[in-house]
C-alpha positions in Angstrom: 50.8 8.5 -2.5 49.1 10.5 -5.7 47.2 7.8 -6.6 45.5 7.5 -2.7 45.0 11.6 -2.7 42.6 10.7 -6.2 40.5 8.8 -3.8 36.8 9.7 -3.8 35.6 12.1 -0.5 33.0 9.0 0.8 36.2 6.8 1.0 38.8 9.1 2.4 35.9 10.1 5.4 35.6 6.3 5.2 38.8 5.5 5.9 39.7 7.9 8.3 37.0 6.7 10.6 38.4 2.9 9.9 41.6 3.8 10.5 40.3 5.6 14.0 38.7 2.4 14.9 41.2 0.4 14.4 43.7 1.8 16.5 41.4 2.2 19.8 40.9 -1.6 18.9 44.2 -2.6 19.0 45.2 -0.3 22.0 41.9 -2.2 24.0 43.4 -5.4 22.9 47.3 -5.1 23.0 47.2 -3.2 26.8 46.4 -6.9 28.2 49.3 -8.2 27.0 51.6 -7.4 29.2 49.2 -7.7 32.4 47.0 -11.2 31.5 49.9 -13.7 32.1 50.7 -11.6 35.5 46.6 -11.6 36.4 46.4 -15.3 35.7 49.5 -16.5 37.9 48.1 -14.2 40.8 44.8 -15.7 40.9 46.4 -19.2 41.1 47.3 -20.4 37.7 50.4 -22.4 36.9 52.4 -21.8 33.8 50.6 -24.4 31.9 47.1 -22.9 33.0 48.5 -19.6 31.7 48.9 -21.1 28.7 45.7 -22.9 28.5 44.2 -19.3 29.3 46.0 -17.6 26.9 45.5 -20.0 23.8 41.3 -19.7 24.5 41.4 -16.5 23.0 43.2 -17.9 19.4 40.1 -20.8 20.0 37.7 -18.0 19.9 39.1 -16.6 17.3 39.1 -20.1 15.4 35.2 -20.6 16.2 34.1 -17.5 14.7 36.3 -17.0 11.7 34.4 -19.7 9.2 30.8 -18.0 10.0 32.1 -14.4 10.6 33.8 -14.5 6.7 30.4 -15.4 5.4 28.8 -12.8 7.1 31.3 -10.3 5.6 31.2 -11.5 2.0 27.1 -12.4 2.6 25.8 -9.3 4.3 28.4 -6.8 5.5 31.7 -6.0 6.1 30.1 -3.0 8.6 28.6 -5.6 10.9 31.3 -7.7 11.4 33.4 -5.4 12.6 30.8 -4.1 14.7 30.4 -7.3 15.9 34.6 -7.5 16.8 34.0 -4.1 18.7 31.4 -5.2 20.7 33.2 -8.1 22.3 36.4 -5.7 22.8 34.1 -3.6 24.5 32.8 -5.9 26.9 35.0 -8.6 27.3 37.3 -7.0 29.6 34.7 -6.1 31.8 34.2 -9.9 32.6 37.8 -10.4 33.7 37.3 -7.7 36.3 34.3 -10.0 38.2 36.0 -13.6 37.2 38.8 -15.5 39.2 38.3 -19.1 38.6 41.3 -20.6 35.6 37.8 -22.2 33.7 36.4 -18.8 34.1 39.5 -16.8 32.8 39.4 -19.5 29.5 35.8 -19.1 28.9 36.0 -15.3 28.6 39.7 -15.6 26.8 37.7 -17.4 24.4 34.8 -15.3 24.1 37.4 -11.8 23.6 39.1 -14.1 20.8 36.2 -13.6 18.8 36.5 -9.9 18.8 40.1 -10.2 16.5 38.1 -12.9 14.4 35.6 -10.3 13.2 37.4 -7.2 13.5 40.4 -8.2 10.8 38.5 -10.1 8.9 36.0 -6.9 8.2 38.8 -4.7 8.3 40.9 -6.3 5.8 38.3 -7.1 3.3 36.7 -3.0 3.7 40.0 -2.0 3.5 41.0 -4.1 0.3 37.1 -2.6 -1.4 38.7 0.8 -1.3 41.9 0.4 -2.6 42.9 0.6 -6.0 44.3 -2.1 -7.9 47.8 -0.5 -8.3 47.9 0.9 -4.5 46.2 -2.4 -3.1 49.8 -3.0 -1.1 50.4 0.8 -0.1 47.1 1.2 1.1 46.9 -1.8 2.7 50.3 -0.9 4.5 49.0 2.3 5.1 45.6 0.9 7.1 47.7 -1.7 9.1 49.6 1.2 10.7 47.0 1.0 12.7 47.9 -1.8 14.1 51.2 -1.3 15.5 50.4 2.5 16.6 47.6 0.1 19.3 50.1 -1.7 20.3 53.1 1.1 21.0 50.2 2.7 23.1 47.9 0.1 24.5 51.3 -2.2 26.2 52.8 1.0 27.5 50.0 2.3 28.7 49.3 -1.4 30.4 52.6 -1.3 32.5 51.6 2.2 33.5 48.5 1.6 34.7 49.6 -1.8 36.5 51.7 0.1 38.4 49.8 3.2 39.5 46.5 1.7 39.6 44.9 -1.6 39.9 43.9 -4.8 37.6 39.9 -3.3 37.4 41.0 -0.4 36.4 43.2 -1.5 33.8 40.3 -3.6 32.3 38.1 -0.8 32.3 40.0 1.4 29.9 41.1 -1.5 27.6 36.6 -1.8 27.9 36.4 2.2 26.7 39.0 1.8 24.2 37.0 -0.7 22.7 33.4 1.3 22.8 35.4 3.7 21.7 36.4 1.7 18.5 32.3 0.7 18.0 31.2 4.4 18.3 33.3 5.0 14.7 32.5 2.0 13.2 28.6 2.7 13.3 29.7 5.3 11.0 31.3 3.4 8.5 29.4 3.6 4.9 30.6 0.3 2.6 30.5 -0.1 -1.3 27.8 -1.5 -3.2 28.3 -4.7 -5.2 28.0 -2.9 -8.0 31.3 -1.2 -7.2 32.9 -3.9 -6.2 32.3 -5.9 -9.4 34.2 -3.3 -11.3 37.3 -4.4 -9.4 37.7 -7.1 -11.5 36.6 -5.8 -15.2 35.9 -8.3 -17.8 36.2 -11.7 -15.1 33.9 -13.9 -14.4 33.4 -14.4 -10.1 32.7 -17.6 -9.4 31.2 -18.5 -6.1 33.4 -21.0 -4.6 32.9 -22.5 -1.3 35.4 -22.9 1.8 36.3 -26.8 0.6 37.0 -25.5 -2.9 39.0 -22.7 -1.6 41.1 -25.3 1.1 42.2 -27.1 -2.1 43.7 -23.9 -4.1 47.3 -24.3 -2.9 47.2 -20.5 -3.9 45.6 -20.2 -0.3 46.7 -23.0 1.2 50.1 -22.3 1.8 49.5 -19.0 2.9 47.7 -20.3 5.2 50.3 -23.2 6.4 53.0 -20.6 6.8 50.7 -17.9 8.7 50.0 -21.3 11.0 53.6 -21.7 12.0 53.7 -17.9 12.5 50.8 -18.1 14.4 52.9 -21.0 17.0 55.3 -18.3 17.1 54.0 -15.2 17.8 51.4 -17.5 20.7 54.8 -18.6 22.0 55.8 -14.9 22.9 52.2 -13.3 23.9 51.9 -16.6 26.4 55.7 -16.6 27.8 57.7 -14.0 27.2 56.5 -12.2 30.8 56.6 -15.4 32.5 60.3 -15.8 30.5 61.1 -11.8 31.5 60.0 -12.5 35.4 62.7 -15.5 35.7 65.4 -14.3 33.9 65.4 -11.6 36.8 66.1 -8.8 34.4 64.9 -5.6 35.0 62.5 -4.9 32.4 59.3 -3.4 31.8 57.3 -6.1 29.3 55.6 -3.2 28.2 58.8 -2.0 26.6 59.0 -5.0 24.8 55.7 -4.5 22.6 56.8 -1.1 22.5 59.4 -1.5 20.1 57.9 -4.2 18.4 55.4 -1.3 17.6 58.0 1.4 16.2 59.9 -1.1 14.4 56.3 -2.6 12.6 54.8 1.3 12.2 58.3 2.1 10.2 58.7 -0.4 7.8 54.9 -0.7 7.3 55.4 3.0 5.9 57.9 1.9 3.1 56.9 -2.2 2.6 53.5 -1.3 0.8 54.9 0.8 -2.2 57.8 -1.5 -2.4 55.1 -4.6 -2.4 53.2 -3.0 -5.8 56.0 -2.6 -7.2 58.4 -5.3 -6.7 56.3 -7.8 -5.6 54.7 -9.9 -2.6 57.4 -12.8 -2.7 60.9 -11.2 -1.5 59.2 -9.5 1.4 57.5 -12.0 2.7 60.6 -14.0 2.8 62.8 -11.2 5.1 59.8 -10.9 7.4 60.6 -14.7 8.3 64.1 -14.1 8.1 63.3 -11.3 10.5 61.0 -13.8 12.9 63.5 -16.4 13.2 66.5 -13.7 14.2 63.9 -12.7 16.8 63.6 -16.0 18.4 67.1 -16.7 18.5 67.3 -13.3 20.1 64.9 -14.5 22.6 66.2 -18.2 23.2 70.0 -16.2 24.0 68.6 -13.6 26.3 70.5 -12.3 29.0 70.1 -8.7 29.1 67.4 -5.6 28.3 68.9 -4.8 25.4 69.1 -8.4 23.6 65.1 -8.0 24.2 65.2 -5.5 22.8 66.8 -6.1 19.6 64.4 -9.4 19.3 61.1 -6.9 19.7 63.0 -4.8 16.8 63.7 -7.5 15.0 60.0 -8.9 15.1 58.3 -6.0 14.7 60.1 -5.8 11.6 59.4 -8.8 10.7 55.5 -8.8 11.6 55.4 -5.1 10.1 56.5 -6.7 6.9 54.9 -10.4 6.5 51.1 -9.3 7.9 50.0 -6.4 5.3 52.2 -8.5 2.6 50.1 -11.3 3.2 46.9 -9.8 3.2 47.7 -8.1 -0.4 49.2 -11.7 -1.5 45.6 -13.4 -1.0 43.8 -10.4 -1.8 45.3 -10.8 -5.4 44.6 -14.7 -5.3 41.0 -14.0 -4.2 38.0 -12.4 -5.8 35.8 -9.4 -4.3 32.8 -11.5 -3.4 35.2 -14.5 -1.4 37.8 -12.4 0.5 35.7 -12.7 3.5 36.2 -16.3 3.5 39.5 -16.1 2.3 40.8 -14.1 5.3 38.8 -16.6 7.6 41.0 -19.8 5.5 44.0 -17.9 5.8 44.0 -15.9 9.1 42.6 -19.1 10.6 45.9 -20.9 10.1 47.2 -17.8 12.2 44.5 -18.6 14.8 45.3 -22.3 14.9 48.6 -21.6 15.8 48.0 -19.2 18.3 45.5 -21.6 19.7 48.1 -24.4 19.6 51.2 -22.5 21.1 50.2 -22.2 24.6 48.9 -25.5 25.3 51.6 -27.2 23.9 54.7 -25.2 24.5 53.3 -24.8 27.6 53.7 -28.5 28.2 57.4 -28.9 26.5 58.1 -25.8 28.5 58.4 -28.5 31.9 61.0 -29.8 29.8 62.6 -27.7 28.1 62.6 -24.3 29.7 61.8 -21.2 28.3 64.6 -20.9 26.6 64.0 -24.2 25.1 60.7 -23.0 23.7 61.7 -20.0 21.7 64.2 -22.1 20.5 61.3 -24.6 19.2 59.8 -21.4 18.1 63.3 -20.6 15.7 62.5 -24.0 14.1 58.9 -23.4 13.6 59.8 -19.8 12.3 62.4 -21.9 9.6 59.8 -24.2 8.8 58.0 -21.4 7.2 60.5 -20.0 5.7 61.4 -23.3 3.7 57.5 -23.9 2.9 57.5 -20.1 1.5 60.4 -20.5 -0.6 59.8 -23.9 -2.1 55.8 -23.8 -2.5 54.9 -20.1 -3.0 54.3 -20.7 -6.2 53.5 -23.3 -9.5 56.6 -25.2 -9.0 60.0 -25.0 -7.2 61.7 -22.9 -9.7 59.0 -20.5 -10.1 58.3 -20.4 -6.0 62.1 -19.9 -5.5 61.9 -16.9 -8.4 58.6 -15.7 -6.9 60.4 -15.8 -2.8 63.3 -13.9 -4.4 61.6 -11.5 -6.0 62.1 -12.8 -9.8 59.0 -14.3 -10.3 55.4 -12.6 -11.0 52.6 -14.5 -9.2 51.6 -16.6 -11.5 48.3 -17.3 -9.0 47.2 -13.5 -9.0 43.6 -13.3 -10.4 44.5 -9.4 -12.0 
């Protein structure tokens, strides 16, 4: 913690208002979760249509990344981030006035591409400020942000689709978001020549997205946060459809709830413990974590076994996001990471995008039990790729997963 307290005044106010923003985001973002698969099914929509909804909002997201990194690296972090809060703001508004399925997926899509800027400008802001030895606590730090949004903003959902109705509901997700642009216009960025002084003494060279799809130091970041992305789209799409036919008694809302004390705590500890030990052993527990989750899921018979699965991926998602984002954040230079998020959050869109439409249609097949048990194997997948391609070669990525290994990719 000393070496954040050193921070400069600008970058502490800085922060602070970042931080602010980012959690009215993800509250305006993370109180739908709970209510859109309901909303969709009671305007008419099967289950696949509610996964066809569902997955526009990862194709938004997918769209927007690519143009919205350059913009960051290009221009401004500020303004894409503006840009995200803007579409949080409004989007909601349109699902108060639209009942048609084509509708729904047209303005699922548009909201996607409020994520797509926001944590892309976020990240990269985030990553200027930090110091090069507190790049993982700080980074852990700022993501707490993200699940404090989403203990409030799901809670608050089920509240307020109980008490009130589905326009009102969209109207305070609207506010939050408004909210989360009012502090943003206050945000005040770096210059370049700060930035350059992040990495003393190396040349940045300017390499495009094609050069940067062929690093494998991206790449499989990028693969893994994919098959991540199929499983986490898996959950947001069925797991209220999954809760309403299991017949359990059980607030949804609960659900994300936990997921959002178990991410908050270990996002406290995984930071320090990231710069010190290294990116490679935690990254491998967080998808230790994701697959214990979906067997969790797939077995579910009771509350408290959902319980358990939104502990255990909360851990898991508290633990692989801000891990990630300090793994390519050493792999990348200053003037790229915009891009670099796009490449490698993109994978995370893909999946997302990819998840409802497709375990939507094995779901007529194999139930929903059967699909979190496709999402286990998707969740191994990962797990396998981490540990055998993380790095140089399979000895050094096995060292590097287990914590043994330096990056040997890492550009400081």
């Amino acid at each position: 913690m000393n070496g954040l307290l050193n921070l400069k005044q600008q970058i502490k106010r800085n922060l602070v208002f970042l931080f602010t923003a980012g959690l009215l985001f993800w509250t305006s973002i993370t109180l739908l979760l709970p209510i859109l698969p309901a909303y969709i099914q009671d305007v008419g929509g099967t289950t696949q249509q509610v996964g066809l909804v569902m997955g526009c909002f990862a194709i938004g997201l997918l769209c927007s990344r690519t143009w919205l990194g350059q913009i960051a690296d290009r221009r401004s972090r500020k303004i894409v981030i503006v840009i995200g809060t803007i579409v949080a703001g409004t989007a909601p508004l349109g699902y108060i006035f639209i009942q048609s399925i084509q509708g729904l997926a047209a303005m699922r899509a548009f909201h996607g591409i409020s994520i797509a800027a926001f944590t892309v400008g976020y990240s990269a802001l985030v990553v200027d400020f930090a110091p090069r030895k507190h790049r993982g606590k700080l980074i852990g730090y700022m993501n707490l942000a993200v699940p404090l949004g989403m203990s409030v903003g799901p809670a608050l959902g089920g509240f307020l689709q109980k008490n009130t109705n589905y326009p009102t509901l969209f109207a305070v997700s609207a506010a939050c978001g408004l909210g989360a642009l009012l502090l943003s216009s206050q945000l005040r960025e770096l210059s370049q020549k700060e930035l350059n002084l992040q990495h003393p003494g190396l040349e940045q060279p300017v390499r495009d997205f094609q050069q940067l799809i062929s690093n494998s130091a991206l790449v499989i970041p990028g693969i893994v946060l994919f098959l991540v992305g199929l499983v986490f789209g898996t959950l947001v799409a069925f797991l209220p459809l999954y809760v309403r036919e299991l017949d359990i008694a059980f607030n949804v809302g609960l659900f994300y709830t936990v997921v959002a004390i178990a991410s908050f705590t270990v996002r406290i500890l995984i930071g320090k413990i990231s710069d010190s030990y290294g990116r490679g052993i935690l990254i491998t527990i967080s998808l230790i974590f994701y697959m214990i989750s979906m067997v969790l899921l797939a077995k579910a018979n009771s509350a408290e076994m959902l319980l358990l699965a939104g502990a255990a991926e909360g851990i898991g998602a508290g633990i692989l996001i801000p891990t990630m984002l300090a793994l390519i954040s050493d792999r990348s230079y200053s003037n790229e990471r915009g891009k670099v998020y796009a490449l490698c959050l993109g994978g995370f869109d893909v999946g997302i995008a990819l998840a409802g439409p497709v375990l939507g249609f094995l779901e007529s097949y194999l139930s929903y039990r059967g699909v979190f048990g496709v999402a286990t194997i998707l969740a191994a997948i990962a797990f396998v790729i981490f540990v055998t391609r993380s790095n140089k070669n399979l000895a050094r990525s096995w060292g590097f997963a287990l914590g043994r290994e330096k990056d040997v990719f890492a550009l400081d």
